[in-house]
C-alpha positions as CSV (number, residue, x, y, z in Angstrom):
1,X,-0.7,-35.4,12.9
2,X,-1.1,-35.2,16.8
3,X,2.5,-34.7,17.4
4,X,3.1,-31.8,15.0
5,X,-0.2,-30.3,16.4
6,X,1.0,-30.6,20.0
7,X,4.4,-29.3,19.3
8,X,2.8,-26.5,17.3
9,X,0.6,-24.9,20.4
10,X,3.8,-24.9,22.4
11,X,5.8,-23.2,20.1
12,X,2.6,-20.8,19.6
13,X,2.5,-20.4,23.2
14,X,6.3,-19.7,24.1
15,X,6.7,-17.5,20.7
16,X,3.9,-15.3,21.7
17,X,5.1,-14.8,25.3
18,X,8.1,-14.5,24.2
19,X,6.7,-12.0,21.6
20,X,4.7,-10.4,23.6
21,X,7.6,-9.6,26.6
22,X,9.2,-7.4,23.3
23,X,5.7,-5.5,22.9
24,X,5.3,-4.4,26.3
25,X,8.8,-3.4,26.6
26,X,8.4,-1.4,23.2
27,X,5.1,0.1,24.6
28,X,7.0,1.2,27.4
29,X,9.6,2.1,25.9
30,X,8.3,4.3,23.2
31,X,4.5,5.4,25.3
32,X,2.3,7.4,22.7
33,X,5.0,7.5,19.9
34,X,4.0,4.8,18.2
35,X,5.7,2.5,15.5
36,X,4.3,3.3,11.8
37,X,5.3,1.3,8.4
38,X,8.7,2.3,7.0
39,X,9.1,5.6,5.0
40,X,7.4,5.1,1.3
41,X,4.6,3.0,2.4
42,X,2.4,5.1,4.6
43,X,-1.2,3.8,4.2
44,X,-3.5,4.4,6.6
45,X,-3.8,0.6,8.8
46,X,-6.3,-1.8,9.3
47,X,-7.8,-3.4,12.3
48,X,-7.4,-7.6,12.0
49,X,-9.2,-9.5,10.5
50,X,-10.4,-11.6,14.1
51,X,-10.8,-14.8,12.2
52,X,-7.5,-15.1,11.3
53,X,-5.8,-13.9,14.7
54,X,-4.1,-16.9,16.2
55,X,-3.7,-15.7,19.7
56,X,-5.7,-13.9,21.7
57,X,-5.0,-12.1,25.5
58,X,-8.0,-9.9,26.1
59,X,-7.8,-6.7,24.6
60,X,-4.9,-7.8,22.3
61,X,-4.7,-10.0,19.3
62,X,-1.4,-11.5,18.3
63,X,-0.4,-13.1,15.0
64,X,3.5,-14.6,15.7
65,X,5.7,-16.2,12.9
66,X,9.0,-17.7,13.6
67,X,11.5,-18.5,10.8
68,X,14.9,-20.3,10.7
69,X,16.6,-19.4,7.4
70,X,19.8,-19.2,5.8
71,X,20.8,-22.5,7.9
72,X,23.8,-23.8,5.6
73,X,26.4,-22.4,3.8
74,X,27.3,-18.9,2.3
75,X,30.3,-19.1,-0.1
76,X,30.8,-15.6,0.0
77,X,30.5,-14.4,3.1
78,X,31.7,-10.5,2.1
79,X,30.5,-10.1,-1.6
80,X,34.4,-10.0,-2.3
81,X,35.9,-9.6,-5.9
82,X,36.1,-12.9,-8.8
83,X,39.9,-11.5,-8.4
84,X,40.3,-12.5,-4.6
85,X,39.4,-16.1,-3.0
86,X,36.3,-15.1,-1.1
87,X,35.8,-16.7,2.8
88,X,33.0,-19.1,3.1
89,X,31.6,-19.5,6.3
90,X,28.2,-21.9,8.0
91,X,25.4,-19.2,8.9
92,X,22.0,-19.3,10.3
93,X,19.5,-16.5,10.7
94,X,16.5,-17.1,12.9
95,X,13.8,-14.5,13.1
96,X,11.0,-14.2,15.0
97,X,7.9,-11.8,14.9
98,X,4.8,-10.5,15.6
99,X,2.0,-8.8,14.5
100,X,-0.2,-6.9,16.6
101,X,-3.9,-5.2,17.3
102,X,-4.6,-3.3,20.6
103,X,-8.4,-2.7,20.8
104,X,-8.3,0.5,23.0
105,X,-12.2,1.8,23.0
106,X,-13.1,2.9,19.2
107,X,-9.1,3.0,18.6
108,X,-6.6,0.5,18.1
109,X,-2.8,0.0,18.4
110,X,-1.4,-1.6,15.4
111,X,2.1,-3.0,14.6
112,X,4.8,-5.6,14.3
113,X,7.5,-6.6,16.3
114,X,11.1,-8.3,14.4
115,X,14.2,-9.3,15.2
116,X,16.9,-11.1,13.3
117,X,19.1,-13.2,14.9
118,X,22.3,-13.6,12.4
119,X,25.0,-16.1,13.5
120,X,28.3,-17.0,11.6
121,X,30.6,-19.6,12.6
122,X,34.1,-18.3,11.9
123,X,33.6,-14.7,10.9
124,X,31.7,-13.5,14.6
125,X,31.7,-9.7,13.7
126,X,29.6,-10.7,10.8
127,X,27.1,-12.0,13.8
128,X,23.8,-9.4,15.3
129,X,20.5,-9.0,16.0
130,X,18.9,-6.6,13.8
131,X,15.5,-5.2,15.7
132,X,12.4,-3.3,13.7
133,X,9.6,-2.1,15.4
134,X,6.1,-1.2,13.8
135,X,3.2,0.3,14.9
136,X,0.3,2.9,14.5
137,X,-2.1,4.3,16.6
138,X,-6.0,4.3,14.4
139,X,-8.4,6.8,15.5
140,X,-11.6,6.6,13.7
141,X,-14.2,9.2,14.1
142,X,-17.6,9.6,12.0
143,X,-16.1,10.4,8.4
144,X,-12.7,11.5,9.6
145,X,-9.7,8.9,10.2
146,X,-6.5,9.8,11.6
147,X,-3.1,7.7,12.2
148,X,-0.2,9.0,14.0
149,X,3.3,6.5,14.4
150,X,6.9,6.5,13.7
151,X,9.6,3.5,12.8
152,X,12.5,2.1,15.3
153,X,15.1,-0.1,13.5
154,X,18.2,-1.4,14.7
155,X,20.4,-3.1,12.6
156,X,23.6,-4.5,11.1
157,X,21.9,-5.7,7.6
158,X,23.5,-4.5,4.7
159,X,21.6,-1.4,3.7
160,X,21.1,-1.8,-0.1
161,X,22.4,-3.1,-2.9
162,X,25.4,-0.9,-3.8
163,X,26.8,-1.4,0.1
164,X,28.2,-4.9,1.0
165,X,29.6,-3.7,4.3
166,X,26.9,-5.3,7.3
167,X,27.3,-2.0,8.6
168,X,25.8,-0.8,11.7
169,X,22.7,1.6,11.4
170,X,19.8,3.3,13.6
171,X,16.4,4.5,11.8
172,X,14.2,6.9,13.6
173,X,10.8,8.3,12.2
174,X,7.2,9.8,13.0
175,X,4.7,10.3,10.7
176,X,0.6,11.2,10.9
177,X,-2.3,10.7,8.2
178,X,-5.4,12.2,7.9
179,X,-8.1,11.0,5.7
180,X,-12.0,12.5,5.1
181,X,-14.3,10.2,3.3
182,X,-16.1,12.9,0.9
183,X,-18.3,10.3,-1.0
184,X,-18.9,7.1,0.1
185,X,-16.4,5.5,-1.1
186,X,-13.9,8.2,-2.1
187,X,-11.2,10.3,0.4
188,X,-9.4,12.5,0.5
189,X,-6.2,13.0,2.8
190,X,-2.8,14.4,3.8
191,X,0.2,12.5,4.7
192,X,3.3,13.5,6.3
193,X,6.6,11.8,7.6
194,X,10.5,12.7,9.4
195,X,13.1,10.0,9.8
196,X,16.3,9.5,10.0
197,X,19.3,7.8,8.9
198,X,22.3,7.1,11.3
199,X,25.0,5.3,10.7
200,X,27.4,4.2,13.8
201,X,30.9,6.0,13.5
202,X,34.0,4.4,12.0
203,X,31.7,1.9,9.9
204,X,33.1,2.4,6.5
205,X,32.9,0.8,2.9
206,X,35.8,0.9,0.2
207,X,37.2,3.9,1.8
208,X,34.2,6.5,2.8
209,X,33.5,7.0,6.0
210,X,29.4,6.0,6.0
211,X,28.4,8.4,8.9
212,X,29.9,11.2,6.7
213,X,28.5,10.5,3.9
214,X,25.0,9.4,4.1
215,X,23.8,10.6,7.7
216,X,20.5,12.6,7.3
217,X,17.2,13.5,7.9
218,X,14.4,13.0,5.3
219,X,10.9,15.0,5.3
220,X,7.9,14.3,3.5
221,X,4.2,15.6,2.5
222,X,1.4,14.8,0.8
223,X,-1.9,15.4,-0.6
224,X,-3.7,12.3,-1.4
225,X,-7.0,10.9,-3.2
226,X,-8.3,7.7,-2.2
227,X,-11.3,5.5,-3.9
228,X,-12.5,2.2,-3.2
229,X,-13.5,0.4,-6.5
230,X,-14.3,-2.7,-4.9
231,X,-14.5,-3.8,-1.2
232,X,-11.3,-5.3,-2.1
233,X,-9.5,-3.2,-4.1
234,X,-8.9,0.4,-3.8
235,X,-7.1,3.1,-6.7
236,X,-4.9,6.6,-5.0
237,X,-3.4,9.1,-6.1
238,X,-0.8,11.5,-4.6
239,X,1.5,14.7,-5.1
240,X,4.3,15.0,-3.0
241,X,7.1,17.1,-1.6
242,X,10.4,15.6,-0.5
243,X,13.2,17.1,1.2
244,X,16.6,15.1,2.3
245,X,19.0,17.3,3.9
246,X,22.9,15.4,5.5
247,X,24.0,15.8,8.2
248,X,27.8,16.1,7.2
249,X,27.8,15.7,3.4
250,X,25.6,19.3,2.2
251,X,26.7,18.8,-1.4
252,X,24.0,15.8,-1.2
253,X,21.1,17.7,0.0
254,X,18.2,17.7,-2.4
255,X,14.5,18.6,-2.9
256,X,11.8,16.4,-4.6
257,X,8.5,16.4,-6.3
258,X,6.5,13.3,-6.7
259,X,3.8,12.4,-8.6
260,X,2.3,8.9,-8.0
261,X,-0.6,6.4,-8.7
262,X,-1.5,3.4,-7.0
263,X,-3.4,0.3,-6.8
264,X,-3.9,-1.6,-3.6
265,X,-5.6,-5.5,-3.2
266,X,-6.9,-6.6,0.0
267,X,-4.7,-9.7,1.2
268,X,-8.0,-11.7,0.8
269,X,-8.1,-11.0,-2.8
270,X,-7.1,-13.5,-5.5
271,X,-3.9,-10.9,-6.5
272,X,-3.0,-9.2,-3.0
273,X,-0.6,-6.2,-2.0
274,X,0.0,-3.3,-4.0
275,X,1.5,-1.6,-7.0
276,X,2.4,2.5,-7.6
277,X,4.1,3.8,-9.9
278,X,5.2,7.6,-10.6
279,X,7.1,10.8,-11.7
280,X,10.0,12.1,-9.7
281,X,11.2,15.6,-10.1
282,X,15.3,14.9,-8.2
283,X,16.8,17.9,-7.7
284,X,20.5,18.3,-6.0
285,X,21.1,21.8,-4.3
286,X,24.6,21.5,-5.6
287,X,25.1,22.6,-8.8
288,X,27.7,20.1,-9.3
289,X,25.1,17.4,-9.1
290,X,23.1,16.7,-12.2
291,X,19.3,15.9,-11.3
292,X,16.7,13.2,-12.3
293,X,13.2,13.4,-13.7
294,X,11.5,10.2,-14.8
295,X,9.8,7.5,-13.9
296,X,9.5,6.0,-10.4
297,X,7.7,2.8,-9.5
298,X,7.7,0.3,-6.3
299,X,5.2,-3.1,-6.7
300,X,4.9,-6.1,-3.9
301,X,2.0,-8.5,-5.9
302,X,1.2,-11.7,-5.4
303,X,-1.0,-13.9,-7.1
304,X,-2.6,-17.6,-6.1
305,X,-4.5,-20.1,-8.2
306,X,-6.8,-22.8,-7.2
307,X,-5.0,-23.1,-4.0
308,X,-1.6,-24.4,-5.1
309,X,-0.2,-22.5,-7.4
310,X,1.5,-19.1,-5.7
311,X,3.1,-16.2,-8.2
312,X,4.6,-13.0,-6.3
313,X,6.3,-10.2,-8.3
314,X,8.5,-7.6,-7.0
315,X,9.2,-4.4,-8.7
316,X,11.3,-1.1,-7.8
317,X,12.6,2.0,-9.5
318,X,13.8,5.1,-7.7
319,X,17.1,7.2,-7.2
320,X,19.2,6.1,-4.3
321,X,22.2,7.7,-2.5
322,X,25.5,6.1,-3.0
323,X,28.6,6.1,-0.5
324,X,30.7,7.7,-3.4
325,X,31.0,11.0,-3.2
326,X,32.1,11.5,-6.5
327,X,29.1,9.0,-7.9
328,X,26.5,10.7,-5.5
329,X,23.4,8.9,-5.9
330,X,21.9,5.9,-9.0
331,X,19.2,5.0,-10.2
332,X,18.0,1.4,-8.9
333,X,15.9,-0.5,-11.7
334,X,14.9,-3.7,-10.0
335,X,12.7,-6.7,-10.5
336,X,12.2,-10.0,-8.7
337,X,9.5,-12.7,-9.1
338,X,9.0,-16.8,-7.3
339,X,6.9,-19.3,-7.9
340,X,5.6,-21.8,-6.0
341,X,4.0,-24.9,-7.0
342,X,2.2,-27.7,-5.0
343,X,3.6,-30.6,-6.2
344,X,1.5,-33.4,-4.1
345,X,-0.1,-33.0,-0.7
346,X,2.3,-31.5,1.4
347,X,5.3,-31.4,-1.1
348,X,5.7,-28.0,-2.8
349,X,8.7,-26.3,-4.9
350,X,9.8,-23.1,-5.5
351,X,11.7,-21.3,-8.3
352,X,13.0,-17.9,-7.5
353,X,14.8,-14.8,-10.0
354,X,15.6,-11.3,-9.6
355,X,17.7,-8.8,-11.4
356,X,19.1,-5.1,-10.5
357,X,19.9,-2.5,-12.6
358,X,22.3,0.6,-10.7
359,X,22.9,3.6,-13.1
360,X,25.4,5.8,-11.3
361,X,25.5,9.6,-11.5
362,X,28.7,11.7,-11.7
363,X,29.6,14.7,-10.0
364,X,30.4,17.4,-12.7
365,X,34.2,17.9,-12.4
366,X,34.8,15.1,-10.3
367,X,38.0,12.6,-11.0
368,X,35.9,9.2,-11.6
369,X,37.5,6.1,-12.7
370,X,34.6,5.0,-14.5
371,X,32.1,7.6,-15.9
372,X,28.1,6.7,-15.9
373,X,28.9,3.4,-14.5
374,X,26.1,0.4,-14.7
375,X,26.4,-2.4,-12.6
376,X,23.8,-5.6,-13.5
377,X,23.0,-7.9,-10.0
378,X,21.2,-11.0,-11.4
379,X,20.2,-13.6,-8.5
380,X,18.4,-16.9,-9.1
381,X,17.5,-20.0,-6.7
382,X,15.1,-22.7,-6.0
383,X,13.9,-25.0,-3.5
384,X,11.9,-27.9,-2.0
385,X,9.4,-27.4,0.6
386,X,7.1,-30.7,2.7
387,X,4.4,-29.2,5.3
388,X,3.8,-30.1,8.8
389,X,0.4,-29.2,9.0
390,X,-1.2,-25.9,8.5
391,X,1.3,-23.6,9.4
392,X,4.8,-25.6,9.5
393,X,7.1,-25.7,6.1
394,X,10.2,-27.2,6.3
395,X,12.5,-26.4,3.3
396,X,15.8,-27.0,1.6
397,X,17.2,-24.0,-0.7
398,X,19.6,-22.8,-3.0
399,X,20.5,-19.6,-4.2
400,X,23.1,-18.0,-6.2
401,X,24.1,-14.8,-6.8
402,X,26.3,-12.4,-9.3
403,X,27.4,-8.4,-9.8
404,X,29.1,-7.7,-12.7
405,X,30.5,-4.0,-13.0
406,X,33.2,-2.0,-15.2
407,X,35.0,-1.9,-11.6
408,X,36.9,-5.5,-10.7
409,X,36.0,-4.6,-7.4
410,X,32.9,-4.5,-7.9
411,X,32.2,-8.1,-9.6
412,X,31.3,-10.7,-7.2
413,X,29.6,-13.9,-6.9
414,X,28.2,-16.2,-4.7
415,X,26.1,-18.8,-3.4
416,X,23.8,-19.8,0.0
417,X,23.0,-23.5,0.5
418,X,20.9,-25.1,3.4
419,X,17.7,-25.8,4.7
420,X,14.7,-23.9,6.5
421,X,12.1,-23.7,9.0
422,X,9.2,-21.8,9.2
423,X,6.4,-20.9,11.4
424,X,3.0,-18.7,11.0
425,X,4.1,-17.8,7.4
């Protein structure tokens, strides 16, 4: 198809100009403090893989993606209550992106570059651009390897499941990794991270104030073990320490002791990304908060057969702050999965599902309305998808979603209709 291939290197071209204006003002910007991968998922980077780099300006190497999604119609618009008539509005969400290699002598300069364009019709303080910045800086030596970074994000997104306020929100961190290889295919490392959580003032959801209350400064460290079973697979293990200490809500500070075990696939592998799972030992400072020890886990998998037929499986289980005081943090169980099936040639569909489990803690003596509250998320959507060559899918989707909770507040549902566009992906 001559057209689509034509139309394709032009939008390659502007995308990655456009892309690559946002690296150089980040590098700028930001000098040696480099962007790493959000908190939770320090690994030590990769260089690329050059034969699968799409653009290329000397010492740089650019991958850019560009997605329209969300272009239709979202029936509720602010996750209100089954007891209210929730606003519907038209909504599009483009988003373009970047990854990145800097070849700097024996080093390189590796990140991403996103922003999210969100645009309502009616509803325009529901509109923003919501920026992340990625990065690390790879220093290889003779059996020693060493990664230094941080994480920029700017956003308006809502920031989790329990908060349906698009509230806005800075994220600040640096972090460093050291790893030794002992044997020749086993290291051993240390890992350590700072970020923080900022919420902008007066943003607010069902009545606490979310600067107040969730404002803070995590720290972590690690010991880790590393070894590389195949040259595409690779097992860890790591003990942890974890402090989170608020900036204007003490009663919430807490220390934490981790335990974990993972299992990483090379993205060239038949089953790619990576799967951990763990003991946390949560324990408040207040003695008004009960603590948690159990189980922990976080998976991103993805499995493709014979070239047509793509499974990907999302797991997570971990304790996460709440904007309740009184319900100070719950326990998110959550699970997603999508399959997509070549139907013929360039014709593919998709079949999507994900639940959420939130098990809410109480404060001891605090006035709850509803004590050791659960709330169940269930989502579940489809979609058809026709090709434009190699790296062009243009789609039409559908996707529902519902909360149900022992709080009438709290039960929504709702549903996104509409077509997309994607690029790179």
């Amino acid at each position: 198809m001559p057209f689509v291939s034509t139309v394709v290197a032009i939008l390659e071209a502007h995308l990655a100009r456009h892309m690559l204006r946002r690296i150089t003002t980040f590098l700028c910007t930001a000098g040696v403090s480099l962007i790493a991968s959000a908190a939770g998922a320090q690994t030590m980077p990769r260089p690329p893989d050059l034969d699968r780099v799409r653009v290329r300006v000397g010492p740089l190497f650019v991958n850019p993606t560009l997605s329209l999604t969300n272009a239709g119609v979202d029936t509720n618009v602010f996750n209100e209550a089954d007891s209210v008539t929730p606003e519907e509005d038209l909504t599009i969400t483009v988003t373009p992106a970047a990854d990145l290699w800097l070849r700097m002598g024996r080093t390189w300069v590796i990140g991403n570059v996103k922003e999210d364009l969100v645009w309502y019709k009616t509803f325009d303080d529901q509109r923003s651009v919501n920026a992340s910045y990625t990065g690390a800086w790879l220093v290889p030596f003779n059996r020693l390897t060493v990664a230094v970074g941080g994480t920029w994000v700017s956003t308006n997104d809502r920031p989790g499941l329990e908060i349906d306020t698009r509230a806005k929100r800075s994220e600040r961190a640096a972090h460093a990794i050291v790893e030794i290889r002992a044997l020749s295919k086993t290291f051993f490392g240390v890992r350590g991270e700072r970020r923080q959580v900022e919420f902008a003032e007066g943003e607010a959801f069902l009545g606490a104030d979310l600067s107040t209350e969730l404002n803070r400064t995590i720290t972590t460290g690690a010991v880790t073990v590393r070894n590389e079973l195949t040259p595409l697979t690779s097992v860890g293990f790591a003990v942890g320490r974890q402090q989170e200490r608020f900036d204007a809500s003490p009663l919430r500070d807490s220390d934490s002791t981790r335990f974990d075990a993972s299992l990483s696939f090379d993205p060239l592998a038949l089953i790619s990304g990576s799967a951990t799972i763990g003991f946390r030992d949560f324990t408040p400072l207040s003695p008004d908060v009960p603590g948690y020890s159990g189980t922990t886990a976080a998976a991103n998998l993805s499995y493709t057969a014979l070239g047509s037929t793509r499974l990907t499986v999302g797991i997570n289980r971990d304790v996460e702050n709440s904007s309740d005081v009184n319900q100070p943090y719950y326990l998110l169980t959550g699970f997603s999965t999508s399959l997509a099936q070549q139907v013929y040639g360039p014709l593919d569909v998709q079949l999507r599902i994900g639940a959420g489990r939130l098990a809410y803690t109480d404060r001891e003596g605090a006035h709850v309305t509803s004590p050791d509250r659960v709330d169940h998320i269930r989502t579940f959507g489809g979609g058809v998808g026709y090709r434009l060559g190699p790296v062009v899918r243009v789609g039409v989707n559908i996707d529902k979603s519902r909360r149900r909770s022992e709080l009438d507040s709290r039960r929504y549902e709702g549903v996104r209709y509409g077509f997309s566009v994607t690029y790179g992906n």
